[in-house]
Backbone as CSV, one residue per row, in Angstrom:
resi,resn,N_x,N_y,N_z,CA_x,CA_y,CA_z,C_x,C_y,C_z
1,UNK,0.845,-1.193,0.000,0.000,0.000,0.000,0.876,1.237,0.000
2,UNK,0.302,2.317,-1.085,1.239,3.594,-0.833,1.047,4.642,0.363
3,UNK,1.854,5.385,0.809,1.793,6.321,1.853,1.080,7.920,1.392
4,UNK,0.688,8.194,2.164,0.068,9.611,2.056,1.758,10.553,2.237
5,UNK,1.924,11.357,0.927,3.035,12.090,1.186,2.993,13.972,1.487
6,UNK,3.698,14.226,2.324,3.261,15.577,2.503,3.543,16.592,1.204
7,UNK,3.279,17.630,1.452,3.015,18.581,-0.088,4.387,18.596,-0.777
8,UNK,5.538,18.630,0.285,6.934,18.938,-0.721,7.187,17.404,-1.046
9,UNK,6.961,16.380,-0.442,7.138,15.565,-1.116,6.596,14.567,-1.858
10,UNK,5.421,14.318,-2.213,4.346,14.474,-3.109,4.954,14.693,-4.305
11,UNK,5.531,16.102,-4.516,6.084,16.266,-5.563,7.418,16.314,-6.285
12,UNK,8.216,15.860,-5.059,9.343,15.754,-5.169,10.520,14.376,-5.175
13,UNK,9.350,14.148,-4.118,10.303,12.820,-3.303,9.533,11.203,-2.856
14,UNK,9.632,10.643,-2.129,8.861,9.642,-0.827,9.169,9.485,0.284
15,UNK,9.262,10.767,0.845,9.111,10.738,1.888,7.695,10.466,2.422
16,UNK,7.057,10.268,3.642,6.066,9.934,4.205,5.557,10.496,4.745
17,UNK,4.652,11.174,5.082,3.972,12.308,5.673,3.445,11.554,7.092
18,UNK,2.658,10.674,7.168,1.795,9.581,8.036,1.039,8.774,7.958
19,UNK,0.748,7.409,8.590,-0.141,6.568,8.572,-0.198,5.684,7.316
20,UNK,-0.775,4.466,7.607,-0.506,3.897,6.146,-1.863,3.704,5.578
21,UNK,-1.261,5.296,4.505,-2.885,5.364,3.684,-2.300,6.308,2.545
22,UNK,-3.147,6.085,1.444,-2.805,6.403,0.635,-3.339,7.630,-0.573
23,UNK,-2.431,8.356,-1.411,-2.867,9.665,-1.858,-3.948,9.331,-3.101
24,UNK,-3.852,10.966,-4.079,-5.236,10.499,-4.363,-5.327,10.729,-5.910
25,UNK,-5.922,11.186,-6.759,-6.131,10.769,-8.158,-7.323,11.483,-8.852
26,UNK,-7.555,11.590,-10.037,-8.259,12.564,-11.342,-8.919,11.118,-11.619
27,UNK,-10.484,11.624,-11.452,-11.261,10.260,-12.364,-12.336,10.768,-13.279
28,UNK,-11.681,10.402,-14.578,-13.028,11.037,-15.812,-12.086,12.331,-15.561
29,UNK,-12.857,13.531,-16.110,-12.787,14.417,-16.019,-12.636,15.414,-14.811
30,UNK,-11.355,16.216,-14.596,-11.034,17.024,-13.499,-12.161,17.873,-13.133
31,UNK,-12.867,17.623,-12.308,-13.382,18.453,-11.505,-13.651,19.420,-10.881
32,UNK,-12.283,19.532,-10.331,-11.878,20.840,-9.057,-11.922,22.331,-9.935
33,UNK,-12.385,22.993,-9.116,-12.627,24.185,-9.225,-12.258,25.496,-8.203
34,UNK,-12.259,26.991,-8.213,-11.795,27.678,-7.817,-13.418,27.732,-7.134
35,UNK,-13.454,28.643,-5.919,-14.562,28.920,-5.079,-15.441,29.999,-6.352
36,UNK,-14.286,31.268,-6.631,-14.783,31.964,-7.534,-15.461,31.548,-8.685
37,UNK,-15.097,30.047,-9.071,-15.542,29.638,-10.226,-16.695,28.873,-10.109
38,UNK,-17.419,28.802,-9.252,-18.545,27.775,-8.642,-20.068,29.078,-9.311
39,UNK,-20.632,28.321,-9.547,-22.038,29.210,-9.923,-22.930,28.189,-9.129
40,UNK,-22.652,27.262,-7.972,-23.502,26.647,-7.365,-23.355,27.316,-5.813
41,UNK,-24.406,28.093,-5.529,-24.204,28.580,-4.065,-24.121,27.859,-2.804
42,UNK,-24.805,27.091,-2.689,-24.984,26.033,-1.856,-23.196,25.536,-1.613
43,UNK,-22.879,25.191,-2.926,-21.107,24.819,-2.377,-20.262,25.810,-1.760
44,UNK,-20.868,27.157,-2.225,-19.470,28.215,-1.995,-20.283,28.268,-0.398
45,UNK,-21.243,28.298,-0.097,-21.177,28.746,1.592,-21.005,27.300,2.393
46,UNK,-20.669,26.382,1.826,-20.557,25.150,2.491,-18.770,25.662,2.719
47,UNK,-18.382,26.115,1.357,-16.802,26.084,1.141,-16.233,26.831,2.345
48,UNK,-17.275,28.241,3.093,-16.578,29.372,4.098,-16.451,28.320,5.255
49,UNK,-16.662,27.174,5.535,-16.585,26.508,6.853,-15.824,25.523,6.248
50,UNK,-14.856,25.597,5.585,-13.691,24.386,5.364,-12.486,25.399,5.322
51,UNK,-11.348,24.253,6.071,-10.541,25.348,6.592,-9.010,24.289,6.050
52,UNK,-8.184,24.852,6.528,-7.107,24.783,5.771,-5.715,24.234,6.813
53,UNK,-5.575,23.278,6.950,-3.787,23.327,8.164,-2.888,23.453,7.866
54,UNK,-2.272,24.760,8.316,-1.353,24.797,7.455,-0.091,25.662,8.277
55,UNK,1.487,25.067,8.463,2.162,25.023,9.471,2.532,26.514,10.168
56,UNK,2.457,26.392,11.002,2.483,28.254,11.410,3.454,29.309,11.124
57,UNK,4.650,27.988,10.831,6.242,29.150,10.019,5.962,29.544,8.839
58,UNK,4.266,28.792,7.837,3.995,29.517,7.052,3.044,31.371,6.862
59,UNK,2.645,31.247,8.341,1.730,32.634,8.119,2.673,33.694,8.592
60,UNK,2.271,34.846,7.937,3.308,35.897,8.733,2.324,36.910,8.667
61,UNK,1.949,37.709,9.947,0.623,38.717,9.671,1.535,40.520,9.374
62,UNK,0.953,40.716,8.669,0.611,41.929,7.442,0.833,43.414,8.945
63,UNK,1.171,44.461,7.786,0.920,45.540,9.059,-0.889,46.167,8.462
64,UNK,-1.284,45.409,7.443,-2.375,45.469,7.377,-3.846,45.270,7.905
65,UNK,-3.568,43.956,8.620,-3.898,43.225,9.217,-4.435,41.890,9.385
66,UNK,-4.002,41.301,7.736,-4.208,40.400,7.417,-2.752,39.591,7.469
67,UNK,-2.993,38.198,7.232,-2.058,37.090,7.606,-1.860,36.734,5.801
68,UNK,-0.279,36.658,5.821,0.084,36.156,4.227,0.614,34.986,4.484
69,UNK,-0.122,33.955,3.523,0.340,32.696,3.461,1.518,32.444,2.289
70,UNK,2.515,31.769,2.754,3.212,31.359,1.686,3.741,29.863,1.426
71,UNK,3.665,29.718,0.363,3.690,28.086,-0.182,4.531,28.580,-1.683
72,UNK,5.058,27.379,-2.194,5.708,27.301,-3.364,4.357,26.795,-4.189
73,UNK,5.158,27.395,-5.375,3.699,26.747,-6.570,3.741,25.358,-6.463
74,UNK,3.046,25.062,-7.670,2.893,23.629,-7.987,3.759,23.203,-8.802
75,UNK,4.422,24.672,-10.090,5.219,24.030,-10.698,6.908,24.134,-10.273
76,UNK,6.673,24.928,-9.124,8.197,24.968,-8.801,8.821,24.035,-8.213
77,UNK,7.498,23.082,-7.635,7.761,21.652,-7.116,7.932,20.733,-7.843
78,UNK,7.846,20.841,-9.264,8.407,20.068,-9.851,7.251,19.281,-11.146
79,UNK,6.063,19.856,-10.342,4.499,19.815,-11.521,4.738,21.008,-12.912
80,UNK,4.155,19.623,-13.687,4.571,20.509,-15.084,4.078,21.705,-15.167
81,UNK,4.024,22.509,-16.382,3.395,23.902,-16.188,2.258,23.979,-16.980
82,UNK,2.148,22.829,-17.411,0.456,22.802,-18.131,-0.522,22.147,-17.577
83,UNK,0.072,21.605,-16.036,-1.259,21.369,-15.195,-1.810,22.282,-14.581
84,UNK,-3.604,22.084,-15.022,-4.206,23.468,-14.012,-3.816,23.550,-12.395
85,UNK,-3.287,25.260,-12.580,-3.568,25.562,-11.043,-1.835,25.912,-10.562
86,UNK,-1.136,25.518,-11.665,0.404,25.275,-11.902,1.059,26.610,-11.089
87,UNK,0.490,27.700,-10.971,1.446,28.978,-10.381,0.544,29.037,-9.187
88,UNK,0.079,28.663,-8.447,-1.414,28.934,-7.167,0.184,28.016,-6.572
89,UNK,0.055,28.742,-5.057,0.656,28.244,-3.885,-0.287,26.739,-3.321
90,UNK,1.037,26.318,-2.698,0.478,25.261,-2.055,1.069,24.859,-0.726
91,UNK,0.035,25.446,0.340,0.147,25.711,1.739,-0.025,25.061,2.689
92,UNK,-0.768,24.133,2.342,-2.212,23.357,3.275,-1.504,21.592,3.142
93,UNK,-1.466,20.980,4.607,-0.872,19.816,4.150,-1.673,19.001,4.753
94,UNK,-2.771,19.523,5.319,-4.170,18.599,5.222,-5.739,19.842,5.077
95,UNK,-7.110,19.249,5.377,-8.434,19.817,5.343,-8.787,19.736,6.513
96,UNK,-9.720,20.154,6.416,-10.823,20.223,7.831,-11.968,20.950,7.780
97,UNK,-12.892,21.010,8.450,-14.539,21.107,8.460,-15.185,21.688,9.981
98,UNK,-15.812,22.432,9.478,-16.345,23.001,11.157,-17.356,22.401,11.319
99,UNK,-17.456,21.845,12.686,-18.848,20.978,12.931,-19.714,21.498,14.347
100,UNK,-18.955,22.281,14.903,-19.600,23.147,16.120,-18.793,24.343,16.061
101,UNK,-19.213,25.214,16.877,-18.824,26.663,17.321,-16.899,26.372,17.138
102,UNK,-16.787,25.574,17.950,-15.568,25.338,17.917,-14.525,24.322,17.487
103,UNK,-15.336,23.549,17.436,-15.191,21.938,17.119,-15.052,21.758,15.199
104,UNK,-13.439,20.766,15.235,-13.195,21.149,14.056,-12.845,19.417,13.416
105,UNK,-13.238,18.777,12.556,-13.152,17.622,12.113,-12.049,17.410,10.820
106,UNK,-10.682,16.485,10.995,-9.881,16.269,10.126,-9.729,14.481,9.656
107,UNK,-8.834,14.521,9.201,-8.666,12.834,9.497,-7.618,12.766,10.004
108,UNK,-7.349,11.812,11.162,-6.697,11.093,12.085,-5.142,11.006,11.846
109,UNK,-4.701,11.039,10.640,-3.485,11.065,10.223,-2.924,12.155,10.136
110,UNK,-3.547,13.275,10.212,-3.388,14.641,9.885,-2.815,14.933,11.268
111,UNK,-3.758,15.091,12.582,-3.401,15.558,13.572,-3.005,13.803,14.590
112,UNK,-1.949,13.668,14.815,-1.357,12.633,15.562,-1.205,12.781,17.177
113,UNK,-0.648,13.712,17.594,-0.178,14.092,18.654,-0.588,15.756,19.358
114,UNK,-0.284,15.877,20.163,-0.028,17.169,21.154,1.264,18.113,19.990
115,UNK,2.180,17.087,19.570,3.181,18.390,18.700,2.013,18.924,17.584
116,UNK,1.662,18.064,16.903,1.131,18.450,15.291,0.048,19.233,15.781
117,UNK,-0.768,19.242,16.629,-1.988,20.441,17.652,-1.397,21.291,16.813
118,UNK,-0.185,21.602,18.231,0.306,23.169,18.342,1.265,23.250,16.891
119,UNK,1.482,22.491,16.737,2.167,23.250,14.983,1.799,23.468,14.053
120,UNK,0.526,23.951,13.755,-0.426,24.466,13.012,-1.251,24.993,13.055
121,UNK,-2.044,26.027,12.166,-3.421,26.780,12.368,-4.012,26.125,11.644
122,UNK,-5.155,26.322,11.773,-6.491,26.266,10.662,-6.739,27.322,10.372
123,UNK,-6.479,27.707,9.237,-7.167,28.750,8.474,-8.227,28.641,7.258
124,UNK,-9.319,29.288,7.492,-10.984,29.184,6.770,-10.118,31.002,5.778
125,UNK,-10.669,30.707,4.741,-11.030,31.793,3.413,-9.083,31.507,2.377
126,UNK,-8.965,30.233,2.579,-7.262,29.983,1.702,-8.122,30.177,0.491
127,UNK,-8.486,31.047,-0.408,-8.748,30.669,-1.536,-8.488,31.465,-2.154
128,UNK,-8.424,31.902,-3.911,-8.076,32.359,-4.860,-9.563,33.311,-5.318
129,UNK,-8.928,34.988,-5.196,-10.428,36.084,-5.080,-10.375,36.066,-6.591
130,UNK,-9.131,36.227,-7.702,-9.329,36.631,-9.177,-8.400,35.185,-9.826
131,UNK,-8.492,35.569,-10.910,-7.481,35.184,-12.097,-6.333,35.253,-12.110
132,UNK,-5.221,34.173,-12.006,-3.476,34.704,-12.537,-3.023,34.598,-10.875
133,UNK,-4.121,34.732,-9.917,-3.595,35.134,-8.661,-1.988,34.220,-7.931
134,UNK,-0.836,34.599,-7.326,-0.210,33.648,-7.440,0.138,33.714,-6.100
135,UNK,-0.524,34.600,-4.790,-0.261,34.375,-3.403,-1.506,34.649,-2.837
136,UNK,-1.796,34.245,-1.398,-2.957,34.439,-0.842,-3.060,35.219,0.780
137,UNK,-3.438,36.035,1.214,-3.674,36.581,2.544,-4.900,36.290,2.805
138,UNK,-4.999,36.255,4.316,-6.842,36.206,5.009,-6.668,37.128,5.899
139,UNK,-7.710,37.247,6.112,-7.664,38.448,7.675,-7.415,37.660,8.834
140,UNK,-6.466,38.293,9.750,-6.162,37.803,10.857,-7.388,36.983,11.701
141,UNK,-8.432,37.206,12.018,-9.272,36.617,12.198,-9.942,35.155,11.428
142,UNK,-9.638,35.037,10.546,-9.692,33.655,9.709,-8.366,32.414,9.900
143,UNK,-7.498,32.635,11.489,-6.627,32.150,11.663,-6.825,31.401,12.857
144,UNK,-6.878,29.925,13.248,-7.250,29.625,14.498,-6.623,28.795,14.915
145,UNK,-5.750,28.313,16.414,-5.228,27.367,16.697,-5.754,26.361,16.765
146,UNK,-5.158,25.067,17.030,-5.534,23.611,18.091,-5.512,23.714,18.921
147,UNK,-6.679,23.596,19.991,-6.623,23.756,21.456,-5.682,22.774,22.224
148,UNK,-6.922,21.643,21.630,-6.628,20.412,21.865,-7.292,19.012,20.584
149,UNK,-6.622,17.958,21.335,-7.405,17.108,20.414,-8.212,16.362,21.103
150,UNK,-9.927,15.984,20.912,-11.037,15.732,21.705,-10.653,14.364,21.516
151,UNK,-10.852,13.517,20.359,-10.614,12.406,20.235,-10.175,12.199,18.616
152,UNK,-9.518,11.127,18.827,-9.063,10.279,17.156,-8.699,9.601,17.220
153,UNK,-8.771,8.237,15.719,-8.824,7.095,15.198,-7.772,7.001,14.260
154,UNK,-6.842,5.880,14.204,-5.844,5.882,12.991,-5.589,4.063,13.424
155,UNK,-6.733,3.329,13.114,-6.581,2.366,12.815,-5.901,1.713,11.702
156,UNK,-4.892,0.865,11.671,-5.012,0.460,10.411,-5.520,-1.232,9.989
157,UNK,-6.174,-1.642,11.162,-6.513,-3.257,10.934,-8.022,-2.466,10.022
158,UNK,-9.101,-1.627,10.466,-10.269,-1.922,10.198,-10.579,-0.555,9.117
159,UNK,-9.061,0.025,9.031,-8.582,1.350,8.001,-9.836,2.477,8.716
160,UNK,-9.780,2.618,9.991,-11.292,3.790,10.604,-9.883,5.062,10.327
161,UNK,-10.334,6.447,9.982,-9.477,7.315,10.342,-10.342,8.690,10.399
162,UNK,-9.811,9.260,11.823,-10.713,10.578,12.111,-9.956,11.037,13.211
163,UNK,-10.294,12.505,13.139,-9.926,13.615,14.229,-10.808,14.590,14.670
164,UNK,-11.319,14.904,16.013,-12.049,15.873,16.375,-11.178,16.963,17.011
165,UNK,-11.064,18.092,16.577,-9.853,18.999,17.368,-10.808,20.166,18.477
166,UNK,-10.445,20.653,19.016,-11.106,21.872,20.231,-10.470,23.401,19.214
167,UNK,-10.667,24.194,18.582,-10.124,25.411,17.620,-10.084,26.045,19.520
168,UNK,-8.800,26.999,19.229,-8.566,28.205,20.614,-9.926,29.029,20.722
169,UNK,-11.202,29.413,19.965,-11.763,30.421,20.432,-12.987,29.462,19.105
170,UNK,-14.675,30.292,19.524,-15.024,29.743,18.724,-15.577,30.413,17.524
171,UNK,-16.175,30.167,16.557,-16.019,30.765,15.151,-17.300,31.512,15.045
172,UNK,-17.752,32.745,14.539,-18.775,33.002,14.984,-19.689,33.820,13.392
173,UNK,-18.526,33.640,12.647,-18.674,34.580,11.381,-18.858,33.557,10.499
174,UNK,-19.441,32.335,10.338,-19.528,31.744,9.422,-20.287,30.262,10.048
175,UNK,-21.230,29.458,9.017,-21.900,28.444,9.750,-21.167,26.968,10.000
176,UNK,-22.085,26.548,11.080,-21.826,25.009,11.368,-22.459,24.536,10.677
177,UNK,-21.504,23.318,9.797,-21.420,22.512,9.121,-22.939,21.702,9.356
178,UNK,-23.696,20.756,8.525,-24.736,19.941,8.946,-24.346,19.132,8.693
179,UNK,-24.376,17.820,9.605,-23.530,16.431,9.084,-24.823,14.731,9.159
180,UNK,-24.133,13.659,8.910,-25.629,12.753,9.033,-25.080,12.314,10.460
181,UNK,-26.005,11.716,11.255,-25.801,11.349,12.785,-26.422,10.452,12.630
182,UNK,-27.216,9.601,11.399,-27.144,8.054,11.554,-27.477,7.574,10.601
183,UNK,-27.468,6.120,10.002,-27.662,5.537,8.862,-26.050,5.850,7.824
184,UNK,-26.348,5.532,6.848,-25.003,5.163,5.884,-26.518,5.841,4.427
185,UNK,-25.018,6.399,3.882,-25.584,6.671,2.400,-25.371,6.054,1.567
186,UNK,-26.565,5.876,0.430,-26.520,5.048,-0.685,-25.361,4.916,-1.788
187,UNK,-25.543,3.710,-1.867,-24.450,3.671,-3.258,-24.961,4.569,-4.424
188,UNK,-24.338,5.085,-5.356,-24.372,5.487,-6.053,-24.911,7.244,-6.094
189,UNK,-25.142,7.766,-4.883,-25.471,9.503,-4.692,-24.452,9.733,-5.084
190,UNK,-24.891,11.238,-5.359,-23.888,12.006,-6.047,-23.265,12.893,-4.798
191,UNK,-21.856,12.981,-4.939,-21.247,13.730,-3.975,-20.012,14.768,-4.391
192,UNK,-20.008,15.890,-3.353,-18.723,17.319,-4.041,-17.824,17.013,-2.582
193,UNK,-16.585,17.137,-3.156,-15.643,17.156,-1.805,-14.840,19.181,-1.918
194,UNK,-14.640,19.209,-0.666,-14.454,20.733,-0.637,-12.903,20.508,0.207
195,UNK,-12.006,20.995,0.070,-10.504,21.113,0.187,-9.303,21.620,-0.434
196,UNK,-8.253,21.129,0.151,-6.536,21.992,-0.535,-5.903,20.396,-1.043
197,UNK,-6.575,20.665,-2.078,-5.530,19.192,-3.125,-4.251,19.820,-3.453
198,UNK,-2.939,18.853,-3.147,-1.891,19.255,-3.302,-1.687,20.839,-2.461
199,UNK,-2.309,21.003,-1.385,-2.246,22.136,-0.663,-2.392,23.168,-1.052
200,UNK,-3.366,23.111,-2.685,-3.437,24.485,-3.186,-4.830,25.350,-1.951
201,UNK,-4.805,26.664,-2.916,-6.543,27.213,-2.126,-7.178,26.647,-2.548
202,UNK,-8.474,26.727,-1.657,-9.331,25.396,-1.090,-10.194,25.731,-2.736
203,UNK,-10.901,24.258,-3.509,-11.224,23.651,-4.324,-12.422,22.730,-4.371
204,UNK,-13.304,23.195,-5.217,-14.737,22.472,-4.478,-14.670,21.119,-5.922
205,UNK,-14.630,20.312,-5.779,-15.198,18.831,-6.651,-16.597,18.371,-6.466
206,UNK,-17.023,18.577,-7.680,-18.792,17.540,-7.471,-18.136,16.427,-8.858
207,UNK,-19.283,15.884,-9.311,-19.343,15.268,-10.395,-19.441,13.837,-9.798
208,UNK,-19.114,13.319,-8.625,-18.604,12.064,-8.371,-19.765,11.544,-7.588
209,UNK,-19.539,9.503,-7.019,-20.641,9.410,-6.362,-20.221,8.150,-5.721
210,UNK,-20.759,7.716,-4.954,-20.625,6.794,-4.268,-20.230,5.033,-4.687
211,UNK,-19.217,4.779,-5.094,-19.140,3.147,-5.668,-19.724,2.070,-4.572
212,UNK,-18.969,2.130,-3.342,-19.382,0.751,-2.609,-19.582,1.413,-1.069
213,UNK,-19.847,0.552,-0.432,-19.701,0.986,1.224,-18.974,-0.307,2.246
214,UNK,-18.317,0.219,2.518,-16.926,-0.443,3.490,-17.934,-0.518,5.249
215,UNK,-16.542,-1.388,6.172,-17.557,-1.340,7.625,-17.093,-0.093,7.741
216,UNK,-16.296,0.815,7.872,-15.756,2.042,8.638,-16.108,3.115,7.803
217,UNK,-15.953,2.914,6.349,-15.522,3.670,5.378,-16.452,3.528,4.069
218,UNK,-16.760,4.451,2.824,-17.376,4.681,1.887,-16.230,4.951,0.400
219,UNK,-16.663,3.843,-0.146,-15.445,4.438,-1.731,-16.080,5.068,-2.804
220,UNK,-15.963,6.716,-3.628,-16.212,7.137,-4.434,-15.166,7.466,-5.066
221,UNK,-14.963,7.852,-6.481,-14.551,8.308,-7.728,-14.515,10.021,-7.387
222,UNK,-13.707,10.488,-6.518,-13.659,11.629,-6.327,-12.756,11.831,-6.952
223,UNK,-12.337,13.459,-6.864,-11.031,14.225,-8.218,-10.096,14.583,-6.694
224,UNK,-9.223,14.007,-6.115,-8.727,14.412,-4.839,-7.480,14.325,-4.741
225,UNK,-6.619,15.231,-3.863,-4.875,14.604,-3.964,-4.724,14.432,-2.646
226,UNK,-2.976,14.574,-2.226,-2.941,14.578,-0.834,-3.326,15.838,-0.531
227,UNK,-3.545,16.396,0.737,-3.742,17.721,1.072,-5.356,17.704,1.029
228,UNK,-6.176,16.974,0.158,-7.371,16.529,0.647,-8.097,15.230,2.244
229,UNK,-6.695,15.295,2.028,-6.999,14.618,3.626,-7.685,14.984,4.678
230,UNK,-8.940,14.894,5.094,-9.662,15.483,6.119,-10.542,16.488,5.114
231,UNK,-11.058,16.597,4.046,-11.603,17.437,3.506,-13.112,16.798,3.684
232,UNK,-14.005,17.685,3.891,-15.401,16.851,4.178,-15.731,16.293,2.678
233,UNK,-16.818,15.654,2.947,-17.046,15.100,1.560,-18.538,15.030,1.569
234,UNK,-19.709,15.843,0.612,-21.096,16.173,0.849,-21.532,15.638,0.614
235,UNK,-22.483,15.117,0.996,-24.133,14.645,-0.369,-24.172,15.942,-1.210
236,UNK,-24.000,15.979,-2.768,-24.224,16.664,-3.579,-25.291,17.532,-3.942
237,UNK,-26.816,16.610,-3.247,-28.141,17.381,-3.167,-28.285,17.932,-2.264
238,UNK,-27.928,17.383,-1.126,-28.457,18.026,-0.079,-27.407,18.724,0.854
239,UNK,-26.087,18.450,0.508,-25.187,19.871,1.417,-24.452,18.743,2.706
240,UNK,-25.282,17.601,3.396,-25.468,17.194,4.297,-24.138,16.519,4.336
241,UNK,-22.309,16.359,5.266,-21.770,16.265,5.102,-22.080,14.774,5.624
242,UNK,-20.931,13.593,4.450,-21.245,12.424,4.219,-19.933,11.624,5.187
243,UNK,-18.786,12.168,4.882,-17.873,11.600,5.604,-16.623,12.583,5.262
244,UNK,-15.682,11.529,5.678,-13.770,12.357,6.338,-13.240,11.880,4.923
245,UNK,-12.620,12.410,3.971,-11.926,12.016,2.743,-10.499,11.301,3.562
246,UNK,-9.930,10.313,2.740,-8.661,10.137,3.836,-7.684,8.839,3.027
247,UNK,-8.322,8.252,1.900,-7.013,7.934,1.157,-7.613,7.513,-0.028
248,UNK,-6.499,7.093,-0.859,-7.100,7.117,-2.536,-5.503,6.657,-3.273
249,UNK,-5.724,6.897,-4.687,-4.548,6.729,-5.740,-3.785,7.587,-5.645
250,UNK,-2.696,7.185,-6.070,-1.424,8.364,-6.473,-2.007,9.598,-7.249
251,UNK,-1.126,10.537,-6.484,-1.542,12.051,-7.149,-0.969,11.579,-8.930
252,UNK,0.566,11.906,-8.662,0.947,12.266,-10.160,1.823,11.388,-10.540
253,UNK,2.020,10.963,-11.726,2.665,10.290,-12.763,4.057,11.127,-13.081
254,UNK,5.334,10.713,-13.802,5.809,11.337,-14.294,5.916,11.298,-15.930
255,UNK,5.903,12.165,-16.476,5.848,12.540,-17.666,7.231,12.540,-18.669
256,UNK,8.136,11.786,-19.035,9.055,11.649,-19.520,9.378,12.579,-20.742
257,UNK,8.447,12.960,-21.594,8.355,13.525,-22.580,8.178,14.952,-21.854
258,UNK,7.836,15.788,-20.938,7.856,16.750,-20.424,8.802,17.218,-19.099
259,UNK,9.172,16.375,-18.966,10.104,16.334,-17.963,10.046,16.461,-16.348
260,UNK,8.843,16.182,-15.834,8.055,16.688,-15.064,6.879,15.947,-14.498
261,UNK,6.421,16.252,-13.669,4.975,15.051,-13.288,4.040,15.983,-13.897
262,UNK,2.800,14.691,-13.673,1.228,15.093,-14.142,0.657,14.706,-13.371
263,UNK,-0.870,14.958,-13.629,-1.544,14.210,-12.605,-2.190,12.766,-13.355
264,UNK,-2.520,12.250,-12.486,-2.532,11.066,-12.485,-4.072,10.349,-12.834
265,UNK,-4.533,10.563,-14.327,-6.016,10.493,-14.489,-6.004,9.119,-15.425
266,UNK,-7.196,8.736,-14.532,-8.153,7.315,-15.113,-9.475,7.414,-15.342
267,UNK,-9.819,6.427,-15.622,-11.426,6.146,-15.951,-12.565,6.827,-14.904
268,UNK,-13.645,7.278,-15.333,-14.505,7.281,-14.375,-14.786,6.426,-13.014
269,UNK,-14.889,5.526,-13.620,-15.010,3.849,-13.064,-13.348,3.188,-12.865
270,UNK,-12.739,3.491,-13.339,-11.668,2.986,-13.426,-10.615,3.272,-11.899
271,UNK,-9.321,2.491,-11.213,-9.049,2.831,-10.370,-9.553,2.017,-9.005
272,UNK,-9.091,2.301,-7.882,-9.304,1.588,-6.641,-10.338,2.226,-6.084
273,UNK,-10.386,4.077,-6.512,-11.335,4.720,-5.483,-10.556,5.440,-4.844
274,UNK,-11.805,6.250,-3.944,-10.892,7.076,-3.110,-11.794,6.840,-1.400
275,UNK,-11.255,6.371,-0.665,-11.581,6.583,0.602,-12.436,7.447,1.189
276,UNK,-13.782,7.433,2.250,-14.294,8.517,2.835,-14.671,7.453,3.930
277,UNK,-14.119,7.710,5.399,-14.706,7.814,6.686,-15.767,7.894,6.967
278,UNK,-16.616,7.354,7.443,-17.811,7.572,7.439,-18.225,8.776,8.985
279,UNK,-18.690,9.911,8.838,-18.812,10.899,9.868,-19.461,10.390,10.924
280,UNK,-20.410,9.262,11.034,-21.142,8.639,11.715,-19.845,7.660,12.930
281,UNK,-18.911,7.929,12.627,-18.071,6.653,13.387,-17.847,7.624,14.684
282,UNK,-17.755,9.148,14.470,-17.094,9.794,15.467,-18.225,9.914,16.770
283,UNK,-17.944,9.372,17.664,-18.632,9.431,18.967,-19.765,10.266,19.444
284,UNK,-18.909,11.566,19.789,-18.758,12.805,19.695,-19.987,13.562,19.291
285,UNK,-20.369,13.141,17.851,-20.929,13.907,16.866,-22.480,12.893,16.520
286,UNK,-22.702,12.301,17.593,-24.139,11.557,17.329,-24.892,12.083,18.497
């Protein structure tokens, strides 16, 4: 089984980021989209309550008063320059989802310990306002610690993976998430995952839907990389968050003739799938 690799090495290397689970993959047709580029409302206000982790030696706050994030592109890492999204920073080396005032949901591999807490923020609004854009700031207020961690799962006999974190203060400018608190969803619904693939700004995917259902876990044909780890994953009709995204296929291929990686696209149908947690496993949240 392959490893989930963190953003610099993903594209660089194999090194291992955590846990043994694996990254993620383009099925059918790419998906992902810019927030700006969404003409479906329902996703973009689902999108203001997905937030971003991303390590704190990356923010540096502004005498403005906003916080500038910095990340290397995609292609300076070594992604060709004709994959979309190729000059957009990439900051974020997992997702996350607000599910109470304060209460913030990732997957289990993401946040491990008491270090990985405190060595990161969550930051809600990482996204891209125009065209060409090639860095991103939020307002200081769109910046929130790890308190603590309430509880989490990083099984790997029954593959369960989840994180409930405590955010330092609670969020008050934007809504709580609606999630299912019982039953399992059907095969074949249609579902959008909202996150930082390859740690770009956050990226809404629909098009996809449910293949099978696992005991812990749910497999769909999502458009997802690493850095989608912990990204919620919706019912497509109804908003209603379905589960924890948390492993899948290899991001990118390398491209011999370009000199450079790609991403890594198959069949609709085609492929292993991509992993989703089922939200119903977390204690907590029933």
């Amino acid at each position: 089984m392959k490893k989930i690799l963190t953003i610099a090495t993903i594209l660089v290397s194999t090194s291992i980021l955590a846990g043994n689970t694996n990254t993620k993959v383009i099925y059918g047709d790419d998906n992902r989209e810019d927030v700006i580029k969404s003409s479906n409302a329902m996703y973009v206000e689902l999108s203001q309550s997905t937030a971003a982790m991303i390590p704190k030696n990356s923010l540096r706050s502004t005498s403005t008063g906003e916080v500038k994030i910095a990340g290397s592109s995609l292609q300076s890492r070594g992604i060709c320059a004709s994959e979309r999204f190729a000059t957009q920073p990439t900051a974020a080396n997992c997702s996350g989802f607000l599910v109470g005032e304060d209460l913030l949901v990732t997957a289990g591999h993401c946040i491990k310990d008491k270090a990985s807490c405190l060595g990161y923020n969550w930051v809600f609004d990482y996204k891209i306002d125009h065209d060409g854009q090639t860095d991103v700031s939020v307002p200081a207020n769109s910046v929130y610690s790890c308190s603590k961690i309430i509880n989490r799962t990083l099984n790997s006999g029954n593959m369960d993976d989840w994180a409930l974190i405590k955010l330092d203060r609670k969020v008050t400018d934007r809504r709580v998430l609606d999630y299912r608190k019982t039953g399992k969803i059907n095969v074949g619904e249609p579902l959008v995952v909202i996150g930082h693939p390859t740690g770009l700004p956050t990226k809404i995917a629909d098009g996809a839907n449910v293949r099978s259902l696992r005991s812990t876990h749910f497999v769909a044909n999502l458009d997802t990389y690493g850095g989608n780890s912990g990204s919620a994953v919706f019912n497509a009709n109804t908003g209603i968050i379905e589960g924890i995204l948390v492993r899948g296929e290899t991001d990118y291929v390398y491209s011999s003739s370009q000199g450079c990686r790609i991403s890594n696209v198959v069949g609709n149908n085609a492929g292993r799938g991509e992993d989703v947690t089922f939200i119903t496993n977390i204690p907590e949240l029933q």
